[in-house]
C-alpha positions as CSV (number, residue, x, y, z in Angstrom):
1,X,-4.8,51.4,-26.7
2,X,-5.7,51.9,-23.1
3,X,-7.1,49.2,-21.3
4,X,-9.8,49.7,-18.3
5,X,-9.4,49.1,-15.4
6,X,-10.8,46.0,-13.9
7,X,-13.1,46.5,-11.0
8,X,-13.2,44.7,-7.9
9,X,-16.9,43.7,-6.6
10,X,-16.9,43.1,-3.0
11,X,-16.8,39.6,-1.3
12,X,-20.5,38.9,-0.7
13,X,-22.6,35.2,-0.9
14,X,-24.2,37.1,-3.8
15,X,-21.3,37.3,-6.2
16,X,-19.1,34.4,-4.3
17,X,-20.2,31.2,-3.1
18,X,-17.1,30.3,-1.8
19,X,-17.4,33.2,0.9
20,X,-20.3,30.9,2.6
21,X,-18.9,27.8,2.1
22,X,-15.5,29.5,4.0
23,X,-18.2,30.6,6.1
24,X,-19.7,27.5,6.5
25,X,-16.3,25.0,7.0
26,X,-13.4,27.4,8.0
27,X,-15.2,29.7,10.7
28,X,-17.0,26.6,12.1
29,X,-16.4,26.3,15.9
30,X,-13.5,23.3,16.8
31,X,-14.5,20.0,16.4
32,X,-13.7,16.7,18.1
33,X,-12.4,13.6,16.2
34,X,-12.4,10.4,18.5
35,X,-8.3,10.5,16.4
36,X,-7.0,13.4,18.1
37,X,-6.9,14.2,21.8
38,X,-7.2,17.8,20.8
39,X,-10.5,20.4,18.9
40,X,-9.5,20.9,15.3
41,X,-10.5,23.8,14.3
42,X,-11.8,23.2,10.6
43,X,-12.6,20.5,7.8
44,X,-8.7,22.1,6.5
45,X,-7.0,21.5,9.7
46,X,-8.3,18.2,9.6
47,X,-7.6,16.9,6.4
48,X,-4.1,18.4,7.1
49,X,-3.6,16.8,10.6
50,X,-4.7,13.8,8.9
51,X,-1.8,13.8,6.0
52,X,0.7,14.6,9.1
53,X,-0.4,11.9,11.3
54,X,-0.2,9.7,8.5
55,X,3.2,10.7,7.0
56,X,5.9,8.0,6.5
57,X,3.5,5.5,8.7
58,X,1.4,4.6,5.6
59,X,5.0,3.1,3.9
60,X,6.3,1.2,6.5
61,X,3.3,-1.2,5.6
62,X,3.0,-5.0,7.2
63,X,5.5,-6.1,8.9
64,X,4.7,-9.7,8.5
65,X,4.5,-9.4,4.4
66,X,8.0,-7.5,4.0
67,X,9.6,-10.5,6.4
68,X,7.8,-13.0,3.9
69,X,8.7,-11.0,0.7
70,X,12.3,-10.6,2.0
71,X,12.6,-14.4,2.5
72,X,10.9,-15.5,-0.8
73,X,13.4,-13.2,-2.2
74,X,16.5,-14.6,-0.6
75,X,15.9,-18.0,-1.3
76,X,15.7,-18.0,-4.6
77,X,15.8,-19.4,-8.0
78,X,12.7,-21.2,-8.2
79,X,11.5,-23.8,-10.3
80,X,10.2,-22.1,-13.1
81,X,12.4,-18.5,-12.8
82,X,14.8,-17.0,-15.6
83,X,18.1,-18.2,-15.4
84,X,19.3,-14.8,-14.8
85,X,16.7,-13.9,-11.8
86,X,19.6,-13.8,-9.2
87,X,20.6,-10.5,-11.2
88,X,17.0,-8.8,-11.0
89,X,17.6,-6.1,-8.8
90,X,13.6,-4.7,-9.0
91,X,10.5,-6.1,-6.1
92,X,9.8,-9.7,-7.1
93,X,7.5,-10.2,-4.5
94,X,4.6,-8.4,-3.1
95,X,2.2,-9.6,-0.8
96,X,-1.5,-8.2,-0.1
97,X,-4.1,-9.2,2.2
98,X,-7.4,-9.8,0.4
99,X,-9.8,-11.2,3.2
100,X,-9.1,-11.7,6.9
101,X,-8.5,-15.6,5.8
102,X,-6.2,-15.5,2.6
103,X,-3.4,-12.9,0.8
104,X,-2.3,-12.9,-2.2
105,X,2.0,-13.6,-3.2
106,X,2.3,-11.9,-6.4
107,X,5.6,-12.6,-8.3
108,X,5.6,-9.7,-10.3
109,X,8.7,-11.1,-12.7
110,X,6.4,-14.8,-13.7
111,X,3.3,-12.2,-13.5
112,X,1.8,-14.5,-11.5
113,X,-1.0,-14.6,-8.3
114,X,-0.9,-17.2,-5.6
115,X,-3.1,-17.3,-2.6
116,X,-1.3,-18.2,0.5
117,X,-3.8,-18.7,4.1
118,X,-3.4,-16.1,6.9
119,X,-2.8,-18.8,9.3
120,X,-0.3,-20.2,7.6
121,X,1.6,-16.6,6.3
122,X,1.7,-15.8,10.4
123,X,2.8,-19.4,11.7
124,X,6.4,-19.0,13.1
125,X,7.3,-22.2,11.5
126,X,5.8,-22.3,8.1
127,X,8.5,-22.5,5.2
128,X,7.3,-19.8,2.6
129,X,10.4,-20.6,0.4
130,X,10.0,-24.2,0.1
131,X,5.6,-23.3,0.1
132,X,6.7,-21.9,-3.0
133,X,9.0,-24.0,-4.5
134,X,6.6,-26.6,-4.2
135,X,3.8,-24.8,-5.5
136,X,5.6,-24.0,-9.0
137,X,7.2,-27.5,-9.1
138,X,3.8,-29.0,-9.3
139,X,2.9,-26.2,-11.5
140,X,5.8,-26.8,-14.0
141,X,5.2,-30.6,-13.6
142,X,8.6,-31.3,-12.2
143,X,9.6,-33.2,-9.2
144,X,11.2,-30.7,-6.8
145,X,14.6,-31.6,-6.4
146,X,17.5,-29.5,-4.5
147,X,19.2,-29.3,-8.3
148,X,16.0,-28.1,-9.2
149,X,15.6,-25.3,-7.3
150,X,18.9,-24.6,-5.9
């Protein structure tokens, strides 16, 4: 059996919508973004100057919350953490800003949330490692003890 062939209608706004849209966004004259010192030329070449711009930026995250996982991390076991913790090799710790006053430590192997000030996460002399310590001593109930957390 023969099949027909198919026909081709024209690109017009009649039989394709997308034609006006493309009409619309794409042919649009350059635009300025207070981001960019240059005209983009379209919503496309903005969205895609965007996802450059961003690029390996958005990882790097904050500076202050990787120091203050890496030394919660380094001074451990805590109170309260599987004996075994010291061969965990995954994230324990990730910190998250929730307000312009507080974060949030999450110990992801305790599953557990702890809300830690700003001005205290950014003094130069606060002591995260012992903050913590402290915090799950009292939690646990035990006195905190350098046998008990070292």
């Amino acid at each position: 059996m023969e099949q027909e062939a198919e026909v081709i209608q024209p690109l017009t706004e009649a039989n394709q919508p997308e034609l006006k849209f493309f009409k619309e966004v794409c042919l649009s004259p350059p635009m300025n973004f207070p981001e960019f010192p240059v005209p983009i030329g379209n919503a496309g070449e903005h969205l895609e100057v965007l996802r450059i711009s961003k690029g390996p930026w958005k990882y790097l995250g904050n500076g202050l919350f990787h120091a203050l996982e890496s030394l919660l991390k380094s001074m451990q076991p805590y109170p309260g953490d599987p004996t075994n913790i010291l061969q965990y090799q995954g994230p324990q710790f990730y910190l998250m800003q929730i307000s312009d006053e507080e974060l949030v430590v999450m110990d992801m192997v305790l599953d557990t949330d702890d809300l830690l000030s700003m001005d205290a996460a950014s003094n130069p002399n606060f002591e995260i490692g012992l903050w913590f310590a402290e915090l799950w001593s009292e939690t646990l109930g035990e006195q905190l003890t350098p046998k008990s957390w070292f």
